[in-house]
BAKEFI-154327 format. One record per residue (C-alpha): residue in one letter; residue number from 0; x, y, z. Coordinates in steps of 0.25 Angstrom, whole numbers, always signed. Layout:
<recs>
{rec A, NUM, {X, Y, Z}}
...
</recs>
This chain:
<recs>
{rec X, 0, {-179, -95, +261}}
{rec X, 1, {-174, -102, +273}}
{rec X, 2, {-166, -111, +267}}
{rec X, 3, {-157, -99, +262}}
{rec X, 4, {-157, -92, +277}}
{rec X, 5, {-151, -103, +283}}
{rec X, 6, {-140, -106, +272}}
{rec X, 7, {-136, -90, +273}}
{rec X, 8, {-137, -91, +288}}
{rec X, 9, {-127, -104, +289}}
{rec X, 10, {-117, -97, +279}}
{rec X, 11, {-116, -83, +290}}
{rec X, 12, {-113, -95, +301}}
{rec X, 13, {-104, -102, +292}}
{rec X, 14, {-96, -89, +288}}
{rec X, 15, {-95, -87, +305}}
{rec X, 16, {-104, -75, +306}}
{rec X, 17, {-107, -70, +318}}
{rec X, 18, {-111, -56, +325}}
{rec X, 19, {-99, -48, +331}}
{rec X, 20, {-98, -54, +346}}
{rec X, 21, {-94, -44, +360}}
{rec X, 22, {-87, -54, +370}}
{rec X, 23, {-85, -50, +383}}
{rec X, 24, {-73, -53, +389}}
{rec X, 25, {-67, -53, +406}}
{rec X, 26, {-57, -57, +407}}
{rec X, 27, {-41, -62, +397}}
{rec X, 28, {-46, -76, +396}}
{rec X, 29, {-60, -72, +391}}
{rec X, 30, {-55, -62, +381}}
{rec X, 31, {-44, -73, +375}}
{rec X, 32, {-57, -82, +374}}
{rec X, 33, {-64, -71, +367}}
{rec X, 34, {-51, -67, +357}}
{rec X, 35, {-52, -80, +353}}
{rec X, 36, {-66, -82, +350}}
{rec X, 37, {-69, -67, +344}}
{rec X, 38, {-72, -66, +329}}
{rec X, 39, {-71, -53, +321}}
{rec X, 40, {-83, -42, +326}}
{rec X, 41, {-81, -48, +340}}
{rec X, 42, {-78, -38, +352}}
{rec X, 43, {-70, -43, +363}}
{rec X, 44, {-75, -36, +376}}
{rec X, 45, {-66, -33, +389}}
{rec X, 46, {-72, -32, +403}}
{rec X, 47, {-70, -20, +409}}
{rec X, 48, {-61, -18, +422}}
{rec X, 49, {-46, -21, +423}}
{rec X, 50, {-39, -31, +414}}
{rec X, 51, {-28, -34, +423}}
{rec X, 52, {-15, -43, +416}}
{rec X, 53, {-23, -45, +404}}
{rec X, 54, {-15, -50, +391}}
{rec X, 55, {-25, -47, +381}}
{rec X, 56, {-25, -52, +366}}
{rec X, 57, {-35, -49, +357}}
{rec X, 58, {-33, -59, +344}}
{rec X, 59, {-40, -61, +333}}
{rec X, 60, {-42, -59, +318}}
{rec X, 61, {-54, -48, +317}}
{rec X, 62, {-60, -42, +304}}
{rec X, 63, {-59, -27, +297}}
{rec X, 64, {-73, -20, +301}}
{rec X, 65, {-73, -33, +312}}
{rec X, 66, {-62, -32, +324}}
{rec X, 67, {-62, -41, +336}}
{rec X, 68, {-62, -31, +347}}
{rec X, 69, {-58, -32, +361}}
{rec X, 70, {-63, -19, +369}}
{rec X, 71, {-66, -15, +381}}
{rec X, 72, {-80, -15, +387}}
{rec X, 73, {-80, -2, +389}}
{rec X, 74, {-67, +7, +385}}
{rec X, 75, {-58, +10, +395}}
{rec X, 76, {-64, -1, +404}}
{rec X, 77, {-54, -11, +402}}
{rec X, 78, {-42, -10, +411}}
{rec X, 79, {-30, -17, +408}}
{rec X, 80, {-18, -18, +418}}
{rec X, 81, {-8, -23, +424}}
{rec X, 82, {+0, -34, +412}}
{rec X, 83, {-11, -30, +402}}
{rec X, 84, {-9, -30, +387}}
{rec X, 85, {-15, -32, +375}}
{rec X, 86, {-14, -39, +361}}
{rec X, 87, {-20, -39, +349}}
{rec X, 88, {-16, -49, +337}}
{rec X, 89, {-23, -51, +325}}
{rec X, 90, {-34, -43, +315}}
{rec X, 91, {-45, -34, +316}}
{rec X, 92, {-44, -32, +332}}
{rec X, 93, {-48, -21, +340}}
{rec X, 94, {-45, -18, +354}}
{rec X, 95, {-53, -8, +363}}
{rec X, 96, {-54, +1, +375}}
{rec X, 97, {-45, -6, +384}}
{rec X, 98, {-36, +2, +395}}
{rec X, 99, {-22, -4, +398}}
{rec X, 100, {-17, +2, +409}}
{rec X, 101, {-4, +2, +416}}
{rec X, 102, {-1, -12, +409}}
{rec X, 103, {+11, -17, +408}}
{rec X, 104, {+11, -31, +400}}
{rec X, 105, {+24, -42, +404}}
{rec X, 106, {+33, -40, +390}}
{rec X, 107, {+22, -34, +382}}
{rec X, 108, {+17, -21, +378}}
{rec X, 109, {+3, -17, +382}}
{rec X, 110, {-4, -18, +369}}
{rec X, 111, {+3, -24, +357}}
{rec X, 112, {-5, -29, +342}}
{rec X, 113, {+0, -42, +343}}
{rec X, 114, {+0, -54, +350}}
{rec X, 115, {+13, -58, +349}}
{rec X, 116, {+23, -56, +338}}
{rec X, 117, {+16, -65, +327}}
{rec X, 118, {+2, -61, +330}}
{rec X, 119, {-1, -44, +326}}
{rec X, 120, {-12, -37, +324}}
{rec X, 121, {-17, -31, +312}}
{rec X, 122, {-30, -22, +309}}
{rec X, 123, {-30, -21, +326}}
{rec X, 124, {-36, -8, +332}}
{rec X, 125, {-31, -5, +348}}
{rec X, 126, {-44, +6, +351}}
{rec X, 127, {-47, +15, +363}}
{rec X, 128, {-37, +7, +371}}
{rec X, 129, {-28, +16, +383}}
{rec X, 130, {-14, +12, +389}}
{rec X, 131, {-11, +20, +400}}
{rec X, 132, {-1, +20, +412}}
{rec X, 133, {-1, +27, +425}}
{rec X, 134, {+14, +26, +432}}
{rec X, 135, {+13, +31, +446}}
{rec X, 136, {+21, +42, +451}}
{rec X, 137, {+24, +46, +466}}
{rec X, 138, {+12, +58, +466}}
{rec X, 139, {+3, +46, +460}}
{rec X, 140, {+4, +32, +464}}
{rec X, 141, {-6, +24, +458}}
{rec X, 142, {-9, +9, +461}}
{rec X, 143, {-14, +6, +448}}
{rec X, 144, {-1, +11, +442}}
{rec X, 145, {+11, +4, +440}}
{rec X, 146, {+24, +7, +444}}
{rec X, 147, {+33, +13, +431}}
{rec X, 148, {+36, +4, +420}}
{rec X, 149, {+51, +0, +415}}
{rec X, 150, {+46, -10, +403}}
{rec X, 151, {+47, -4, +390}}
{rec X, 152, {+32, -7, +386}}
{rec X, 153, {+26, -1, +374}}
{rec X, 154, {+10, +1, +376}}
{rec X, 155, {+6, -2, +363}}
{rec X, 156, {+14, -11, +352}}
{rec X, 157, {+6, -11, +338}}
{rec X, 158, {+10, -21, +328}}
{rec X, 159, {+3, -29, +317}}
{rec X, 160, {-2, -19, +306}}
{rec X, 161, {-15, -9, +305}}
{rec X, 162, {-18, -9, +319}}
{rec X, 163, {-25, +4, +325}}
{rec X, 164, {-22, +11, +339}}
{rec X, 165, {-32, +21, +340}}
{rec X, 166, {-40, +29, +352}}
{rec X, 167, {-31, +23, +362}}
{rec X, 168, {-26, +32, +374}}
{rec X, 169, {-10, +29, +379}}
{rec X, 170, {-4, +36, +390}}
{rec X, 171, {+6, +36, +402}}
{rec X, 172, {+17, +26, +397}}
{rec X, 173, {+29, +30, +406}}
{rec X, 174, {+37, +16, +403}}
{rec X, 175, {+46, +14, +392}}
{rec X, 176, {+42, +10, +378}}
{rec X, 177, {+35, +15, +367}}
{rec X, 178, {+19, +17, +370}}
{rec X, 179, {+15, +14, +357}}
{rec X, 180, {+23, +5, +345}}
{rec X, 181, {+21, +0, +331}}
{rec X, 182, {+30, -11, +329}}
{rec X, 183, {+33, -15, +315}}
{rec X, 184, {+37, -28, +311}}
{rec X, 185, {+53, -33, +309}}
{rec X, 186, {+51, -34, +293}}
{rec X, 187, {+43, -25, +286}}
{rec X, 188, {+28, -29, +280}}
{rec X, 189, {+15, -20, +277}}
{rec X, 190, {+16, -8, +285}}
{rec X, 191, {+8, -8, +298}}
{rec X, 192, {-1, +3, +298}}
{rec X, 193, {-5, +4, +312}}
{rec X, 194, {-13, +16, +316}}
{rec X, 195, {-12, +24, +329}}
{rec X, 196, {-23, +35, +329}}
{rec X, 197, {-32, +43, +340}}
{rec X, 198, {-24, +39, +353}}
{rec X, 199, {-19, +47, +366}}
{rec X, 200, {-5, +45, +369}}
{rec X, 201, {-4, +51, +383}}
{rec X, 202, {+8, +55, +393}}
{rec X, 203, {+19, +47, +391}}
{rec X, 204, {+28, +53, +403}}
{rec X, 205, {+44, +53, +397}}
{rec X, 206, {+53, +40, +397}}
{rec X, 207, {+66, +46, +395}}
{rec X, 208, {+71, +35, +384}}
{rec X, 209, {+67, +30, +371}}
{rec X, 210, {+54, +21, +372}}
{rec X, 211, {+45, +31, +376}}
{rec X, 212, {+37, +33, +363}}
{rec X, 213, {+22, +36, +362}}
{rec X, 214, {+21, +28, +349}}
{rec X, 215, {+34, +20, +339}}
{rec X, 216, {+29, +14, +325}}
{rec X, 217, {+42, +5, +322}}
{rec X, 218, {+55, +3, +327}}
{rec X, 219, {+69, +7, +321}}
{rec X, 220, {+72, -7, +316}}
{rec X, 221, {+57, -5, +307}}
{rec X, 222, {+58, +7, +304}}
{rec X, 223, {+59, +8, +289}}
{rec X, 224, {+46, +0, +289}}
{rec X, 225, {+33, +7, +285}}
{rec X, 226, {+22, +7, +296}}
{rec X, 227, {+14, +17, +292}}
{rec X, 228, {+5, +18, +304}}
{rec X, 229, {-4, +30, +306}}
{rec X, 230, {-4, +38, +322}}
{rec X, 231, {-13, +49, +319}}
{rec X, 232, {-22, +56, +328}}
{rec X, 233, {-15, +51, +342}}
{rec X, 234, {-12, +62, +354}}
{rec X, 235, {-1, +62, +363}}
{rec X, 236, {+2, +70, +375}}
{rec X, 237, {+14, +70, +382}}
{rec X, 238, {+22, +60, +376}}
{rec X, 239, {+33, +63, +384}}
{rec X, 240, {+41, +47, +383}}
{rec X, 241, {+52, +52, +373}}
{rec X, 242, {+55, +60, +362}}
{rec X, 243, {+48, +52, +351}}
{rec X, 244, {+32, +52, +354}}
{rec X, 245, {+31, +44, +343}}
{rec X, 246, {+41, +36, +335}}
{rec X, 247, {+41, +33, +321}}
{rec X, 248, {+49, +22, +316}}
{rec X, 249, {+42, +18, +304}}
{rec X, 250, {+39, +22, +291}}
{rec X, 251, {+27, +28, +285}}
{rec X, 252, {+20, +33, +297}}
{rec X, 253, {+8, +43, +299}}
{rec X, 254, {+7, +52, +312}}
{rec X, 255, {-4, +61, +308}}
{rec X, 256, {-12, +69, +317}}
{rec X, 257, {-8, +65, +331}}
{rec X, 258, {-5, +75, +343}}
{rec X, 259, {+5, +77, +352}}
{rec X, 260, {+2, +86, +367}}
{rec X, 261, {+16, +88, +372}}
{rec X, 262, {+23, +77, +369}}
{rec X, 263, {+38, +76, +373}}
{rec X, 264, {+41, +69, +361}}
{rec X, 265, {+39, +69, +346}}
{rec X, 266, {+33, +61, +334}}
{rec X, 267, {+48, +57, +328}}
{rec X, 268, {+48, +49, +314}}
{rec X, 269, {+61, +41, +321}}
{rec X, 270, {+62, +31, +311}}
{rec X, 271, {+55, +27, +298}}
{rec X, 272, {+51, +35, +286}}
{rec X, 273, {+39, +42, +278}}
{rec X, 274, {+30, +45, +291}}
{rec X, 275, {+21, +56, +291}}
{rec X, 276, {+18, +64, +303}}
{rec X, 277, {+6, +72, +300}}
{rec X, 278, {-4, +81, +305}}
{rec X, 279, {+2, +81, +322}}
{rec X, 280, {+2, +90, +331}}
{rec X, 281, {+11, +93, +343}}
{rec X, 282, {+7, +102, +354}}
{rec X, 283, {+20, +104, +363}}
{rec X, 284, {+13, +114, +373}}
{rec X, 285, {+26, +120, +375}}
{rec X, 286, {+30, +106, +384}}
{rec X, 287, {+45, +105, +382}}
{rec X, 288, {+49, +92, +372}}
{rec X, 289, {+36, +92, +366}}
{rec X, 290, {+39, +87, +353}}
{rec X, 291, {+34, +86, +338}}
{rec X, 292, {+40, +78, +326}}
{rec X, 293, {+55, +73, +324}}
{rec X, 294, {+58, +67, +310}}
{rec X, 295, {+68, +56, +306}}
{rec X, 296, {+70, +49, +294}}
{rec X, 297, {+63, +50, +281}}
{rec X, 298, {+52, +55, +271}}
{rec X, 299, {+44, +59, +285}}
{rec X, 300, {+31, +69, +283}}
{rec X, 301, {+28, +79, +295}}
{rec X, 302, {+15, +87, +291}}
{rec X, 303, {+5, +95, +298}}
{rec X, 304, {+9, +93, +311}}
{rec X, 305, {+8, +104, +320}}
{rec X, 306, {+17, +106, +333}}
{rec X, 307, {+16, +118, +344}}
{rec X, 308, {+23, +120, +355}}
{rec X, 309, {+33, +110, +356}}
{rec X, 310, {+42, +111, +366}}
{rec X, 311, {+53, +100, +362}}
{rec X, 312, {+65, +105, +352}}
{rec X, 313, {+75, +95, +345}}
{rec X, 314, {+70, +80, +343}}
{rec X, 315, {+56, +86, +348}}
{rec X, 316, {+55, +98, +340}}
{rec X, 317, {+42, +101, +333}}
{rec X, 318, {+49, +94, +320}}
{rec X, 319, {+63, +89, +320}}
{rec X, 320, {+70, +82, +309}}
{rec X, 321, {+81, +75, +314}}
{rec X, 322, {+96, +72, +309}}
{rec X, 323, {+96, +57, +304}}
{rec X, 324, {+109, +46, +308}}
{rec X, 325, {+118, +43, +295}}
{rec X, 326, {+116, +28, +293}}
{rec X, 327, {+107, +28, +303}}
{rec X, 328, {+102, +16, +310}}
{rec X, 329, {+87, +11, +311}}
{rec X, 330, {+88, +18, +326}}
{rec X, 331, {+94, +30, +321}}
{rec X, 332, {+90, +43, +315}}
{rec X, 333, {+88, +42, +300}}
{rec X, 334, {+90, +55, +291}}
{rec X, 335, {+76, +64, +289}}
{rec X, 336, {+75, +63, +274}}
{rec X, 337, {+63, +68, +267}}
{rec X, 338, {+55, +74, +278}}
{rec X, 339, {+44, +83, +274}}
{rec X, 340, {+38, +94, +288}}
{rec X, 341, {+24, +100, +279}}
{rec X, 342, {+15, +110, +287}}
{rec X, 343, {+18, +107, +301}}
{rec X, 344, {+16, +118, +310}}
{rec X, 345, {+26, +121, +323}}
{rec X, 346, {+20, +130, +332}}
{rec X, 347, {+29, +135, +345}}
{rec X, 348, {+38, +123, +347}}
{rec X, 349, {+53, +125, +353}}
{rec X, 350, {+59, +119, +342}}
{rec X, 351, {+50, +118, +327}}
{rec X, 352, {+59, +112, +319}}
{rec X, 353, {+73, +104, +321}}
{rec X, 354, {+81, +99, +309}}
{rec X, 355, {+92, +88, +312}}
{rec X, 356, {+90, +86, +325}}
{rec X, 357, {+99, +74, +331}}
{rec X, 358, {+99, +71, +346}}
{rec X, 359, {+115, +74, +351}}
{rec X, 360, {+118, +61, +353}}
{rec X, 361, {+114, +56, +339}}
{rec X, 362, {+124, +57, +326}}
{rec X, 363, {+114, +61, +315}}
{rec X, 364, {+119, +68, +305}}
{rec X, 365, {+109, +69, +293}}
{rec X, 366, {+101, +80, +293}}
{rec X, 367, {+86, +79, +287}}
{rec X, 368, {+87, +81, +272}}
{rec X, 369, {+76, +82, +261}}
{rec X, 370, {+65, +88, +270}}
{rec X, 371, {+55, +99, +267}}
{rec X, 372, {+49, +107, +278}}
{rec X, 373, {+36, +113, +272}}
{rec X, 374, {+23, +121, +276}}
{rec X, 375, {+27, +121, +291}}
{rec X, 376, {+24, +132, +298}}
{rec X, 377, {+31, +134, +311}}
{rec X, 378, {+28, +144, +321}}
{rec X, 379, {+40, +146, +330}}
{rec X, 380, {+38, +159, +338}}
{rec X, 381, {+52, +165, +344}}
{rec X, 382, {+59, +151, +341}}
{rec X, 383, {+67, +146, +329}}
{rec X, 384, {+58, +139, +317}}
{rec X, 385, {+69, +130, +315}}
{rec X, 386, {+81, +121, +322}}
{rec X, 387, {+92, +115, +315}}
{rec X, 388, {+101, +103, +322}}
{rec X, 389, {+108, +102, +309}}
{rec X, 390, {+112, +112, +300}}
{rec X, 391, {+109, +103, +288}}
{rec X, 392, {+96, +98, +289}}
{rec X, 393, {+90, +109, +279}}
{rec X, 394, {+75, +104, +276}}
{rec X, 395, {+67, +110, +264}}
{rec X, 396, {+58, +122, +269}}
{rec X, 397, {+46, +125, +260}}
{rec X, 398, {+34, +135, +265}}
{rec X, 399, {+35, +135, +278}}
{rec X, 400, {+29, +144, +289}}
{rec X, 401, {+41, +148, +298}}
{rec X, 402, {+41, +156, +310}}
{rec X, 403, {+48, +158, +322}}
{rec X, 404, {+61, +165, +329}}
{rec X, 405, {+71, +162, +318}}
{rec X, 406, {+70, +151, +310}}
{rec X, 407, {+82, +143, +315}}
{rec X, 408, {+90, +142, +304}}
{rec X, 409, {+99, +149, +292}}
{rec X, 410, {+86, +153, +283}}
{rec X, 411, {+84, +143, +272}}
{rec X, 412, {+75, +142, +259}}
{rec X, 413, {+61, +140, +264}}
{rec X, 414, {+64, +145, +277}}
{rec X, 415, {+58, +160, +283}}
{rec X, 416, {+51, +166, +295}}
{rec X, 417, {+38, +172, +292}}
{rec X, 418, {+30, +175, +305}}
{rec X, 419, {+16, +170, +307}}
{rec X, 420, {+5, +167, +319}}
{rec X, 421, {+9, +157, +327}}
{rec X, 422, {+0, +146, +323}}
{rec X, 423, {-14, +143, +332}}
{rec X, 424, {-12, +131, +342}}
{rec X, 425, {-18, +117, +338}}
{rec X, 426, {-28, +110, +349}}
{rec X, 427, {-25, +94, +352}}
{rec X, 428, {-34, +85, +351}}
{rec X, 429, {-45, +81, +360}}
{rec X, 430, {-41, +68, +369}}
{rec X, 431, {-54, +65, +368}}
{rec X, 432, {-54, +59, +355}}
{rec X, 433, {-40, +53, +355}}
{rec X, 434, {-35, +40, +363}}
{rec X, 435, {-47, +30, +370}}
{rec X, 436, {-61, +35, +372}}
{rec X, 437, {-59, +33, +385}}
{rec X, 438, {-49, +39, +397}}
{rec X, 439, {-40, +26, +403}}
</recs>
């Protein structure tokens, strides 16, 4: 009997088993020793207390069902300051419950999935994580605040493929740059498939320029590439940094199930095609600018969203389909084609529904064609039901609830007033449940 104990017991050793290891970490130099030594099922462990001018790298090749964890030792516990940032590089990694707070990296971003550009991550989860930034004002001065940042920084670069962000909080990013960014590789490959779910996107106070973004996937130049991440279940309140609360610019996206709290700013499909937007809701409150969904480009599905009260007219009407650019370039606006707006329902905004919207300063000639507006029903009270920017952009109507003022427009197939109740008011979420389980 013995004799077959020891040969199984030799063959676990050969094979390098061993029991999932916590180790403890104090300070960068212990945690790069750790990195190094951690084997799948190990959990790297970071003192609580401030972290202050810590370059952190978490890297390493973990297993499905066996990450290589780097958490705090008690969520929220971890502070990190001052020249702070994190990256992660490799498979299988999560990182946990650390607070970065009023960071600012030399040439970097906060939090970026890589180490450098050779060195992603894939199959990496970012988890109960909080950015946050305080800029002082005149009525509040605060010494642990930093003076207003001119760096174009982003909070948050993702890139690699199938990485997670999920129940993360974010707020108070006054400085330029996008908060949040999927960057896609120059050439296309697999799509990425990133996924951006259950976070709290907090005040963003306006920047007054491009660059003030809560969350871009892609840029102009990749835009025709598939991405097909997944954002779906996130809340944003007062995103106020620019007209696009979130950017697309890729193709094959889901947005589904996300709410926006007055929002100056819209979910726009800038560039990229086939994206559906799914399931929203926007709650304007009445706040000027408050905005719901702009669409650009093509084969786009916008359904079951609902949006109430919005307070934001043109680019930041409840649904806007935009005029597109003949010939136009990758920065441009591309034609709406193929756009199909299925059982949304517009409750009480300033402006439901504009078709070819261009901004002044924009030739864009080509109206929407080939889309069908179905199933919607908008309750407009004493406003008009529908604005149209160009007298050619003519959608398909079919079985749609309508009523309001006047509709807008000449009457057209599909198209009628017929009253009904004004439809109940939708609750938000509750915060407790979305962002980190913990308050930064």
């Amino acid at each position: 009997m013995l004799t077959r104990i020891v040969p199984a017991f030799m063959l676990l050793l050969s094979c390098g088993w061993c029991a999932a290891a916590e180790l403890p970490v104090a300070d960068v130099d212990a945690l790069n020793d750790a990195v190094k030594s951690a084997r799948p099922g190990d959990t790297i462990v970071l003192r609580a207390g401030e972290w202050k001018d810590a370059d952190l790298l978490l890297r390493g090749t973990g297993e499905a069902g066996k990450p290589i964890t780097l958490r705090a030792a008690e969520p929220g516990k971890v502070r990190l300051t001052g020249t702070s940032r994190l990256r992660i590089a490799g498979e299988h990694l999560v990182v946990e419950g650390l607070w970065f707070d009023n960071c600012r990296p030399v040439k970097s971003d906060i939090i970026l999935f890589r180490a450098d550009s050779k060195r992603l991550a894939s199959h990496c989860v970012l988890r109960n994580c909080a950015i946050t930034e305080t800029t002082p004002t005149k009525d509040s001065p605060s010494k642990d605040s930093p003076t207003k940042d001119s760096t174009d920084r982003k909070w948050l670069s993702i890139y690699g493929s199938a990485n997670c962000v999920e129940r993360c909080s974010f707020q108070g990013k006054s400085s330029a740059g996008t908060l949040l960014v999927v960057w896609l590789p120059a050439t296309e490959g697999q799509p990425p498939r990133h996924q951006i779910t259950n976070n709290y996107f907090g005040p963003r106070p306006r920047l007054g320029k491009n660059g003030g973004e809560i969350i871009r996937i892609g840029v102009s130049e990749t835009s025709m590439q598939k991405a097909e991440c997944l954002v779906e279940g996130n809340l944003f309140e007062k995103c106020d940094g620019e007209v696009e609360c979130i950017s697309n610019k890729s193709c094959g996206n889901i947005y589904r199930g996300n709410t926006f709290i007055e929002c100056q700013g819209t979910l726009t499909l800038r560039h990229g095609n086939g994206c559906l937007v799914e399931n929203n809701v926007f709650l304007g409150n009445g706040r000027t600018g408050t905005g719901g969904i702009r669409v650009i480009g093509e084969d786009h599905r916008v359904v079951g969203n609902h949006l109430e009260r919005l307070g934001g007219d043109e680019a930041r009407a409840a649904i806007c389909l935009q005029n597109g650019i003949d010939s136009s370039p990758a920065s441009g606006y591309f034609q709406v084609k193929g756009a199909t707006i299925e059982g949304n329902t517009i409750v009480d905004c300033k402006q439901s529904i504009a078709l070819g919207y261009a901004d002044k300063d924009v030739k864009a000639p080509l109206p929407p064609i080939d889309c069908v507006f179905k199933r919607n029903t908008v309750w407009a009270g004493k406003r008009a039901v529908i604005t149209r920017f160009d007298p050619a952009a003519k959608p398909t109507w079919q079985d749609n609830r309508l009523w309001g003022g006047d509709l807008g427009i000449p009457p057209e197939p599909g198209l009628a007033l017929a009253e009904f109740p004004k439809p109940p008011a939708i609750q938000p979420p509750d915060r407790k449940n979305l962002g980190t389980t913990w308050t930064p």
